[in-house]
Every structure is written in structure tokens, then in C-alpha cells.
C-alpha positions as CSV (number, residue, x, y, z in Angstrom):
1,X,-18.2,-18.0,-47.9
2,X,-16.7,-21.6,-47.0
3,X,-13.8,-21.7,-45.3
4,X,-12.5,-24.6,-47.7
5,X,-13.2,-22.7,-50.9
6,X,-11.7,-19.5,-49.2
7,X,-8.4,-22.2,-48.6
8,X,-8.7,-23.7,-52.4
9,X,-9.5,-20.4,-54.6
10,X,-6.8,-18.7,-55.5
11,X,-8.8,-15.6,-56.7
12,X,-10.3,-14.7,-53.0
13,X,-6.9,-15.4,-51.4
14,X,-5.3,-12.8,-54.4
15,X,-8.5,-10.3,-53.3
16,X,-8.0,-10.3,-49.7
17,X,-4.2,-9.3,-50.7
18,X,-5.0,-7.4,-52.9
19,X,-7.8,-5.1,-50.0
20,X,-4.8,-5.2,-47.6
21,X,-2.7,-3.4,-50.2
22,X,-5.1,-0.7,-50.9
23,X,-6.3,-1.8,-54.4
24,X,-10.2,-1.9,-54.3
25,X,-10.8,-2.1,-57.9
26,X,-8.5,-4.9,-58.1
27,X,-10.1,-6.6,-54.8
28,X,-13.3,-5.9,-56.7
29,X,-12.4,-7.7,-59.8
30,X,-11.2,-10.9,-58.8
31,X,-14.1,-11.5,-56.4
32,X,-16.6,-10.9,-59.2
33,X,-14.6,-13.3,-61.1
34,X,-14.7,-16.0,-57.7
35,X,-19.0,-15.2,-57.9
36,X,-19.0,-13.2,-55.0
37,X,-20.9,-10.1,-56.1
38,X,-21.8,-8.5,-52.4
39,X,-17.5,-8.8,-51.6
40,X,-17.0,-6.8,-55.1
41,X,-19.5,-4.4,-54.7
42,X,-18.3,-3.8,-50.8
43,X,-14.4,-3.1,-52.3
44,X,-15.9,-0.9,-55.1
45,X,-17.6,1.1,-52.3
46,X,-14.2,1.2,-50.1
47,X,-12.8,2.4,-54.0
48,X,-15.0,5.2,-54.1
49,X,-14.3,6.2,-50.7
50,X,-10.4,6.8,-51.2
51,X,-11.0,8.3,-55.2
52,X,-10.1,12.2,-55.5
53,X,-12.0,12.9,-58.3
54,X,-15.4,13.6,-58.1
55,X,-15.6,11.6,-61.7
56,X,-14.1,8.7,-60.1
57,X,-15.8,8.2,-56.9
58,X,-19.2,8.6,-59.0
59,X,-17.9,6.1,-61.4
60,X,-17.0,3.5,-58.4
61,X,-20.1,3.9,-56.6
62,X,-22.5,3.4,-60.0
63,X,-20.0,-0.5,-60.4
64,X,-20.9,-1.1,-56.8
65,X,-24.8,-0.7,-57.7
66,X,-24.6,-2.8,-60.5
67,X,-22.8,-5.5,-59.1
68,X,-24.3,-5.4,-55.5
69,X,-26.7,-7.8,-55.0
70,X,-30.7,-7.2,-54.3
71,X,-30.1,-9.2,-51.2
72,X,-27.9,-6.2,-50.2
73,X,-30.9,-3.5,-49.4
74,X,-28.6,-1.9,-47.0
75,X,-25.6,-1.7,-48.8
76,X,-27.3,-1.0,-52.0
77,X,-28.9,2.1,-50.4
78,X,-25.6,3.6,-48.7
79,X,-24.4,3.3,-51.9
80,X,-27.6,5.5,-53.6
81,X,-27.1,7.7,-50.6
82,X,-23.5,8.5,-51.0
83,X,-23.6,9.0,-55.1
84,X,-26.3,11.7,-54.4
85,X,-25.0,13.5,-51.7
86,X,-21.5,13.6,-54.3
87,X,-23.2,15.3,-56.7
88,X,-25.1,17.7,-54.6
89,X,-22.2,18.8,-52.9
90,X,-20.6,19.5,-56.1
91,X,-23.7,21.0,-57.5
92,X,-23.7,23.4,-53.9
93,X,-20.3,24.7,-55.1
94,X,-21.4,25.6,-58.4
95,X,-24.2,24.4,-60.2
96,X,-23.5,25.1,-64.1
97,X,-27.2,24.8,-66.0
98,X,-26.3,22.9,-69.0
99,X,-28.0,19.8,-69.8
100,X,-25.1,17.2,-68.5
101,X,-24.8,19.3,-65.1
102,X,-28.8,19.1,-64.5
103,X,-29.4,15.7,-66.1
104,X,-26.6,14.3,-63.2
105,X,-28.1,16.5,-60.3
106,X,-32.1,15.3,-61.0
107,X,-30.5,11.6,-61.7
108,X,-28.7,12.3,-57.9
109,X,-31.9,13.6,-56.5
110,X,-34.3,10.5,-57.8
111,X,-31.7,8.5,-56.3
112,X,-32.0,10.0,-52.9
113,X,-35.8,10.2,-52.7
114,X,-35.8,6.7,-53.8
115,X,-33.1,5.6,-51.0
116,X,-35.1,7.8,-48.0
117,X,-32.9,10.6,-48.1
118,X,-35.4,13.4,-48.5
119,X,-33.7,16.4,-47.0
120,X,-31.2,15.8,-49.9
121,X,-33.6,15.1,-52.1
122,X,-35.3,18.4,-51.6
123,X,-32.2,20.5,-51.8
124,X,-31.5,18.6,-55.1
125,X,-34.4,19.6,-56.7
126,X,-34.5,23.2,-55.0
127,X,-31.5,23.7,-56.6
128,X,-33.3,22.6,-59.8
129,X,-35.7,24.5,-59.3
130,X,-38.3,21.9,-59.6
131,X,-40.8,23.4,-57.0
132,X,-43.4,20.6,-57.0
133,X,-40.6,17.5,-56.6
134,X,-39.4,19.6,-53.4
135,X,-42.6,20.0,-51.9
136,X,-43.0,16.5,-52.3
137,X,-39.8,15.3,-50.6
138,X,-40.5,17.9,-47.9
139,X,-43.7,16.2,-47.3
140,X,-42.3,12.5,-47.2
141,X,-39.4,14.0,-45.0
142,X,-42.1,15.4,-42.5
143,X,-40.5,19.0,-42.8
144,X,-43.9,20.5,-42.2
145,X,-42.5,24.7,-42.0
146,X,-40.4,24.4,-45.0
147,X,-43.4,22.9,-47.5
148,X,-44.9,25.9,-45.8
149,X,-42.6,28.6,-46.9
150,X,-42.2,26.3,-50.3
151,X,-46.0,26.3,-51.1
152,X,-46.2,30.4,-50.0
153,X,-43.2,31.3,-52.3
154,X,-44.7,29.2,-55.4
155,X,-48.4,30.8,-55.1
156,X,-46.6,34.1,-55.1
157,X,-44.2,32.9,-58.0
158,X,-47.4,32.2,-59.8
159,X,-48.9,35.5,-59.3
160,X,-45.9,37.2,-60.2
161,X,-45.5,35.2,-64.1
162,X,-49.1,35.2,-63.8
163,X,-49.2,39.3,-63.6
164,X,-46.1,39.2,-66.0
165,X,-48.3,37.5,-68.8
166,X,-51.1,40.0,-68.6
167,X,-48.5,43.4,-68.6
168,X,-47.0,41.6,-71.7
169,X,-50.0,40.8,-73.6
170,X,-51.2,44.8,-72.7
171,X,-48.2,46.0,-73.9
172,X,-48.4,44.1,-77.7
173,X,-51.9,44.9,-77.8
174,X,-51.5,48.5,-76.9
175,X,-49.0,48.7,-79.3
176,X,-50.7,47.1,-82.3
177,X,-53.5,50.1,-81.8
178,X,-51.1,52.9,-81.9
179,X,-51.4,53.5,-77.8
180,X,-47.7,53.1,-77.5
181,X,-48.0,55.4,-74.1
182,X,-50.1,52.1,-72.5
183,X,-47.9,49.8,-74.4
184,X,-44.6,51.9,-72.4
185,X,-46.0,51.9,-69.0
186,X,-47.3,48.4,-69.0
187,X,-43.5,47.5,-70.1
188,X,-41.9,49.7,-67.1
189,X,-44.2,47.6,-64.8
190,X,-43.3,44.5,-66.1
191,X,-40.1,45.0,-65.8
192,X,-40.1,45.8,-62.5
193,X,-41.7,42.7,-62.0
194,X,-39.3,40.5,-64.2
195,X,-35.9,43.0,-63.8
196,X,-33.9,40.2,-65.0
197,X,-35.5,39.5,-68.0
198,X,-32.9,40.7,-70.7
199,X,-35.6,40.7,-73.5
200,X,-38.6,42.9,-71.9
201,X,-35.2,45.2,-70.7
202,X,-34.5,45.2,-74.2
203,X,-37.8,45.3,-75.6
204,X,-38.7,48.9,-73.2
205,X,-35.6,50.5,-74.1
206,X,-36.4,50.2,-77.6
207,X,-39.6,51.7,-77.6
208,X,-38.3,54.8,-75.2
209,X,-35.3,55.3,-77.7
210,X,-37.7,55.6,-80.4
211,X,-40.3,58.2,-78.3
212,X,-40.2,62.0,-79.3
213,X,-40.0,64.4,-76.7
214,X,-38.9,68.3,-76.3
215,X,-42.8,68.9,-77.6
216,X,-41.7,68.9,-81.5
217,X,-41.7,66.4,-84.2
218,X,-40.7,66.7,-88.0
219,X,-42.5,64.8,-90.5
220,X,-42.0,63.9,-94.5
221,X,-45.8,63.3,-95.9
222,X,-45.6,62.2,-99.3
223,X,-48.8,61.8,-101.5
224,X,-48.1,60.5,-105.5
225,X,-44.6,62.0,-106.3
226,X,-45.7,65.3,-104.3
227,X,-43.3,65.2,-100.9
228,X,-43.3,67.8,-98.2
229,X,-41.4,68.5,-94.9
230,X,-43.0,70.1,-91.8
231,X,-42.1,70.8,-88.6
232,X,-44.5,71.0,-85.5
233,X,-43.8,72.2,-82.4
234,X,-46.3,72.2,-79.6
235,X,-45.8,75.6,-77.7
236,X,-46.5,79.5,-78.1
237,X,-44.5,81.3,-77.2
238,X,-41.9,80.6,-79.7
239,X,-38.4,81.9,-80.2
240,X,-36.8,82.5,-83.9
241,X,-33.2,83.0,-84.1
242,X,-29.9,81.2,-85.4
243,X,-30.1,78.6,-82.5
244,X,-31.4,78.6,-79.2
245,X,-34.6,78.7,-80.6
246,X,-38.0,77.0,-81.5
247,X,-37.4,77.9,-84.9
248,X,-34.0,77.7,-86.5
249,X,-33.3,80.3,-89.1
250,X,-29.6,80.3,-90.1
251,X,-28.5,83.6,-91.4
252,X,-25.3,85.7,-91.0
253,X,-27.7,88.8,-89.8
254,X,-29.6,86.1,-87.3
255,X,-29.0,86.5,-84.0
256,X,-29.2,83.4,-82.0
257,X,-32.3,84.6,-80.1
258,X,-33.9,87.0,-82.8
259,X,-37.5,87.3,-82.3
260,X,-40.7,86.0,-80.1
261,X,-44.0,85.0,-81.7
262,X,-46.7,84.8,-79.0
263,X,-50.4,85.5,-78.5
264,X,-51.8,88.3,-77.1
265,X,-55.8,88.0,-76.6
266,X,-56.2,85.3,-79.1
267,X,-53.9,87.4,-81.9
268,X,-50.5,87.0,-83.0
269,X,-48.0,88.7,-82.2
270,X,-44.5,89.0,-83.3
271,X,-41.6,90.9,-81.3
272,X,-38.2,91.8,-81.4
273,X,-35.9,90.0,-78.6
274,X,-33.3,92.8,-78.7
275,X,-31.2,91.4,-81.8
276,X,-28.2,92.6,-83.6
277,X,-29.7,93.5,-87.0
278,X,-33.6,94.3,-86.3
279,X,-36.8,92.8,-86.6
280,X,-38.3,94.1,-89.7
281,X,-42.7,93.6,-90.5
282,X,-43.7,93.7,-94.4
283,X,-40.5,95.7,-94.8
284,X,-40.6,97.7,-91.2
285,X,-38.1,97.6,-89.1
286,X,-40.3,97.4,-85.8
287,X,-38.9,98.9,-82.2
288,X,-41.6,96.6,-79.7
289,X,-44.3,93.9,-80.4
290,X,-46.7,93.7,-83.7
291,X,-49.5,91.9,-84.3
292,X,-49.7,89.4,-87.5
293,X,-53.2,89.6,-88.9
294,X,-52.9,87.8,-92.2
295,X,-49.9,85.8,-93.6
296,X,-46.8,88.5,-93.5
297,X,-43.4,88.1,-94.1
298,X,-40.8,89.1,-90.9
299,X,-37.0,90.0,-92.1
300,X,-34.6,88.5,-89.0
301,X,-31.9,91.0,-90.2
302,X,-30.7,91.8,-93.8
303,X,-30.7,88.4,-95.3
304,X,-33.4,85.9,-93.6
305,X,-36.8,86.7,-93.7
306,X,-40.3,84.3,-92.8
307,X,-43.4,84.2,-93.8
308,X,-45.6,84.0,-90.7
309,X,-49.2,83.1,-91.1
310,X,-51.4,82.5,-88.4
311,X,-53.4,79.4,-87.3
312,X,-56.3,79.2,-85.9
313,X,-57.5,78.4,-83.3
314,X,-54.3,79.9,-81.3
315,X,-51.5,78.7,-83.6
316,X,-48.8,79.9,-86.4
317,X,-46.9,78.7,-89.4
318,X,-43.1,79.5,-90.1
319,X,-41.8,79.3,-93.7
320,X,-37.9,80.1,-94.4
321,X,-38.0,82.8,-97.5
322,X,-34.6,83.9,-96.9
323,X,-31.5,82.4,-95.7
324,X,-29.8,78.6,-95.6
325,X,-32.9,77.4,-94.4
326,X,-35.1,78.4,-97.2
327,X,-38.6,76.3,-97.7
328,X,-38.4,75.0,-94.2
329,X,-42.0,75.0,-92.8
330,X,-42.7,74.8,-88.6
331,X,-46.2,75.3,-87.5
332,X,-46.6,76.3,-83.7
333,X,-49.0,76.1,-81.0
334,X,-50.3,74.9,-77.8
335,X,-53.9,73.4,-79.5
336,X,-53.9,71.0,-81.9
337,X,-52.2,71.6,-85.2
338,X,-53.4,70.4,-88.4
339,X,-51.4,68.8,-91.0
340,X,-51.9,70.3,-94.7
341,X,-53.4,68.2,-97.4
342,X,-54.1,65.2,-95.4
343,X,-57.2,65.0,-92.5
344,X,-55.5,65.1,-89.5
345,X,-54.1,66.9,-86.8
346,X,-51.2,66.8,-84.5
347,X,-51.0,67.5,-80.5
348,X,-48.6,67.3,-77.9
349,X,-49.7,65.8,-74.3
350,X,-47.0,65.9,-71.6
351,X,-44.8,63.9,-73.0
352,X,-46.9,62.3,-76.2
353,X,-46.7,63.5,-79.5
354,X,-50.1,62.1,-81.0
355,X,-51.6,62.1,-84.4
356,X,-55.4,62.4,-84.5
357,X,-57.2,61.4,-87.4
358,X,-60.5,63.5,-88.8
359,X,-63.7,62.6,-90.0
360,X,-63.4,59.1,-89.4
361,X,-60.0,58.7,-91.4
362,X,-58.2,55.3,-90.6
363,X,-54.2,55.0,-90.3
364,X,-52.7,52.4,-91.9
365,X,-49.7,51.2,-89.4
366,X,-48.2,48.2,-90.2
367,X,-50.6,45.5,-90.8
368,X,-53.1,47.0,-88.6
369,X,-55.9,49.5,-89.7
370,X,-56.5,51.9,-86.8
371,X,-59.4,54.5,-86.3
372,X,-57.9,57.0,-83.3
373,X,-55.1,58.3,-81.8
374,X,-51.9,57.4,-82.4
375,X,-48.4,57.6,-80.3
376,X,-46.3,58.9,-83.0
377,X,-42.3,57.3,-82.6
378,X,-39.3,58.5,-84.3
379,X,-39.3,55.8,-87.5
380,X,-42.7,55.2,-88.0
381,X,-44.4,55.0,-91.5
382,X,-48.4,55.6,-91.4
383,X,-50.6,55.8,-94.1
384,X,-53.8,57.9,-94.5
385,X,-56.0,59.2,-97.0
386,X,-53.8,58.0,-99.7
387,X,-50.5,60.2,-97.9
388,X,-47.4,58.4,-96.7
389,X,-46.7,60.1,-93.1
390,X,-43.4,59.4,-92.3
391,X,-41.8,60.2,-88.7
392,X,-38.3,61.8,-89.4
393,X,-37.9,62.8,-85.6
């Protein structure tokens, strides 16, 4: 700048007073209007240094890049340097995710690579999670260990999404063919592997708050305008009695533990449990254990009574004559138990309540026709052999 247009232009002589007084942007504007871009842009810079705001100091240092000449490499960079390192300290402090917040921070980060300042850069895009950017700025910036632990920590991220994709796609398929036990165990892993994954947590607690357990399942089987209610339950021996029991039979002569049915070298037997009213056989009040041949009906007291027919191989059905329960149905047994009027059987593994098809039979569930097993859940609606099977609990 000539000392004789310094003397003669009003504008500079207003600038310099106007620096010495603290007002930058002020400074800033009247040398822009006396053509000196590199005085403006150094005031804008000195403007940003004394803003508060973050807003403001961003907003100074973005006028001093645009009016800073190319001429200025130096300058020009400081500035770059200083905007970036603003916005990573703010994004440090607390890093919201919406679009403005990372749109600013990868803006910030560009800008630093691009001005030299790789350790920044890196923690930019760490923070942005933008793995391959950061091992690329860690390169350029020579910090050799780091790439290292960066490179190790992404080949293990990969394996992890990588193991994540295969437990999902186990799970769905699994599920579509009725193995819902695969489907539930391939979920528990995967969350494990993905805890913070709200949907797969969501997705595995579904499933479990729809599985039956306690070894018993009820089911409505409708077939035309025919519908009929059964009750398994996978165990002998089983108690009968008002509650407390395998079998519920509501009666006021029930006791709440009434009488045992239980095998005794491949034969039924039915005893009394030492109830209020008696256990009475075809009419007989009975003092120990009897056997149950051939379909018989067993008074609990004066006003319930059962008909208790056996199945075999190893198995019973309950019917309610008498009492508030009357026409309720429960067959029992360890083996599988068939299910009347439709070809297939029920079991109970551990804790799986599965419905096996016979003869070949295929189970309409959903959209998908399957020919096995089946994890039966509380809810679901099969169809076979022209029945509706549906899962009451």
C-alpha cells in the first residue's frame, strides 16, 4: 500500500481508526471498499477472534475466506484451520447427529485435510464415524499405530455386521419353516452381537412373549362349521382337582388336589390323592389306586365326574361330564399325542411345544406351505387337511 494513497483515502485512514477502536467488521468493510482484499480479510480474521458465539466467529472466518486473496496461501489456510478446529471443538462437547450438525462437522473436516491439518481431520471424521476418510488422514498425517488400531477395529466391525447379517437372515428363514426354536436362538445371538439394536431387541422379545411353556397348549381346531377345544398337556403323571392341578375340574365337592392319573407298567392308573369327598370308578368309591382299562367315567366327589379314556401308546384323555367345566377335553402324556379328526400329533420337547404332521400332510402357515415340524406360538393359525388349528395358549 502507497504511502500517498494511505495519506489521500479517506476510507483506509477511517479503517486503521476504526482497528484501533476494536471494530473489525467495520475495519473490514471499508478496506474492501478502498480494494484491499488481504487488509479486510486480515480484520475479518482479528473479528473472529474476539466473537463469543460459536455462530459468529464461524460466520467471520467463512468472510475472511471469501475475500482473502489466492495470493494469501498462508492466511487463507490459518483461516481453514481455525474454522475447523471451531467446529470440532464444539462437535467434542456434544455432537448432535442431525443432518445440519454432521453436514457442518464433515464440511470442518474436508477443510482441514485440505489445509494439512490431518490430526484434526481424522478426529473429525472419527467422530463421524467415517472409518475409511480417517484412515486416510491418518495415513497422510504419518500416524502409523493409530491406522493400525483403525484398520484392526474396522475388519472386526466388518465381521461383526458381517455375522449380524447371517444370524438375521437364519432367523427369518427359520421362522418362515415353522423352526421358530432356530429362528429364537439365532435372535439371542444376534443380539448379543448388536445389544443396541432396539428392533432385533424388539423383534426377540416378541417371539419369546408369544412361546408356550409349562409343557401344555390349548387349541380351537375348526373344520366346516364343526369347532372343537382341546387341551394337551405333555406329562403323566397328572393331577385332577379344583386347581393346583394338570387338569382343572371346578366343582364344590373338588378338592384342589383330588386325584392322580399315572402309569403303572404301561396301564393306566387312576388314584385318590386323599380328598375331601372321595374318588369314585364307574360308580365306586375307591380307597387306593385302579387301573383304567377302557374309557370310564371317575366322580371327583358328588357333583364332578370325567370320563378318562386311555391313549396309547402311554397317554390319556380327560373330558368334564360333571361340574362348571363340562365338555372340556385335556389329553395327557409324555409321548406324542394325537390330535382327533385331523393327521397330526402334538409333543412337547424341553421347552417346545411342536406339531407334527402325518403321512405326508402339509401345514399351511401364513403364506408358506410347510411339510414337518412346527414350533407351535401362542396366536398362530395353521391349516391342515382342510382344519383350521388355531393356538389359543
Amino acid at each position: 500500500m502507497s504511502f500517498l494513497k494511505e495519506l489521500f483515502d479517506g476510507r483506509l485512514r477511517r479503517a486503521r481508526a476504526a482497528e484501533g477502536r476494536g471494530a473489525h467488521r467495520e475495519a473490514a468493510g471499508l478496506y474492501a471498499e478502498a480494494g484491499q482484499p488481504l487488509e479486510a480479510g486480515r480484520a475479518l480474521m482479528q473479528a473472529a477472534e474476539r466473537e463469543e458465539g460459536l455462530e459468529e466467529r464461524l460466520a467471520a472466518w467463512l468472510d475472511a475466506l471469501a475475500i482473502l486473496p489466492a495470493s494469501a496461501p498462508d492466511l487463507r489456510r490459518e483461516a481453514e484451520v481455525k474454522f475447523g478446529r471451531a467446529v470440532l471443538a464444539d462437535a467434542r462437547l456434544a455432537f448432535a447427529a442431525g443432518p445440519r450438525a454432521g453436514e457442518r462437522l464433515a464440511d470442518a473436516a474436508q477443510r482441514l485435510e485440505a489445509a494439512g491439518a490431518f490430526g484434526d481431520a481424522a478426529e473429525a471424521f472419527e467422530i463421524l464415524g467415517r472409518t475409511e476418510d480417517l484412515a486416510r488422514c491418518l495415513e497422510l498425517g504419518g500416524d502409523v499405530e493409530r491406522l493400525e488400531q483403525v484398520l484392526g477395529a474396522s475388519n472386526a466391525r466388518d465381521a461383526s455386521r458381517a455375522k449380524l447379517r447371517r444370524l438375521v437372515s437364519e432367523a427369518e428363514l427359520a421362522a418362515e419353516l415353522g423352526d421358530r426354536d432356530s429362528a429364537r436362538r439365532a435372535l439371542r445371538e444376534a443380539v448379543l452381537v448388536a445389544p443396541d439394536d432396539v428392533d432385533l431387541t424388539r423383534r426377540l422379545r416378541e417371539l419369546e412373549g408369544r412361546w408356550l411353556e409349562g409343557g401344555r397348549v390349548e387349541l380351537s381346531i375348526r373344520r366346516g362349521a364343526a369347532i372343537s377345544r382341546c387341551r394337551l398337556v405333555g406329562r403323566l403323571p397328572a393331577v385332577l382337582g379344583r386347581s393346583e392341578a394338570d387338569v382343572v375340574v371346578r366343582g364344590g365337592s373338588v378338592s384342589r388336589r383330588h386325584a392322580e392319573l399315572f402309569l403303572e407298567g404301561g396301564r393306566l392308573v387312576v388314584r385318590d390323592l386323599g380328598s375331601r369327598n372321595g374318588t369314585l370308578v364307574a360308580g365306586v368309591p375307591i380307597g387306593g389306586a385302579m387301573r383304567i382299562e377302557t374309557p370310564t367315567e371317575v366322580g371327583l366327589g358328588d357333583d364332578a365326574s370325567v370320563r378318562v379314556s386311555p391313549i396309547p401308546p402311554g397317554g390319556a384323555e380327560v373330558e368334564v361330564l360333571r361340574g362348571l367345566d363340562r365338555g372340556e377335553r385335556t389329553r395327557l402324556g409324555t409321548a406324542a399325542l394325537p390330535l382327533e379328526g385331523v393327521p397330526a400329533e402334538v409333543c412337547f420337547e424341553a421347552d417346545r411345544t411342536l406339531l407334527v404332521p402325518l403321512d405326508g400332510a402339509r401345514v399351511q402357515l401364513g403364506a408358506r406351505s410347510i411339510l414337518g415340524r412346527i414350533d407351535l406360538l401362542r396366536g398362530d393359525v395353521l391349516v391342515l387337511d382342510g382344519a383350521t388349528i388355531e393356538v389359543l395358549g
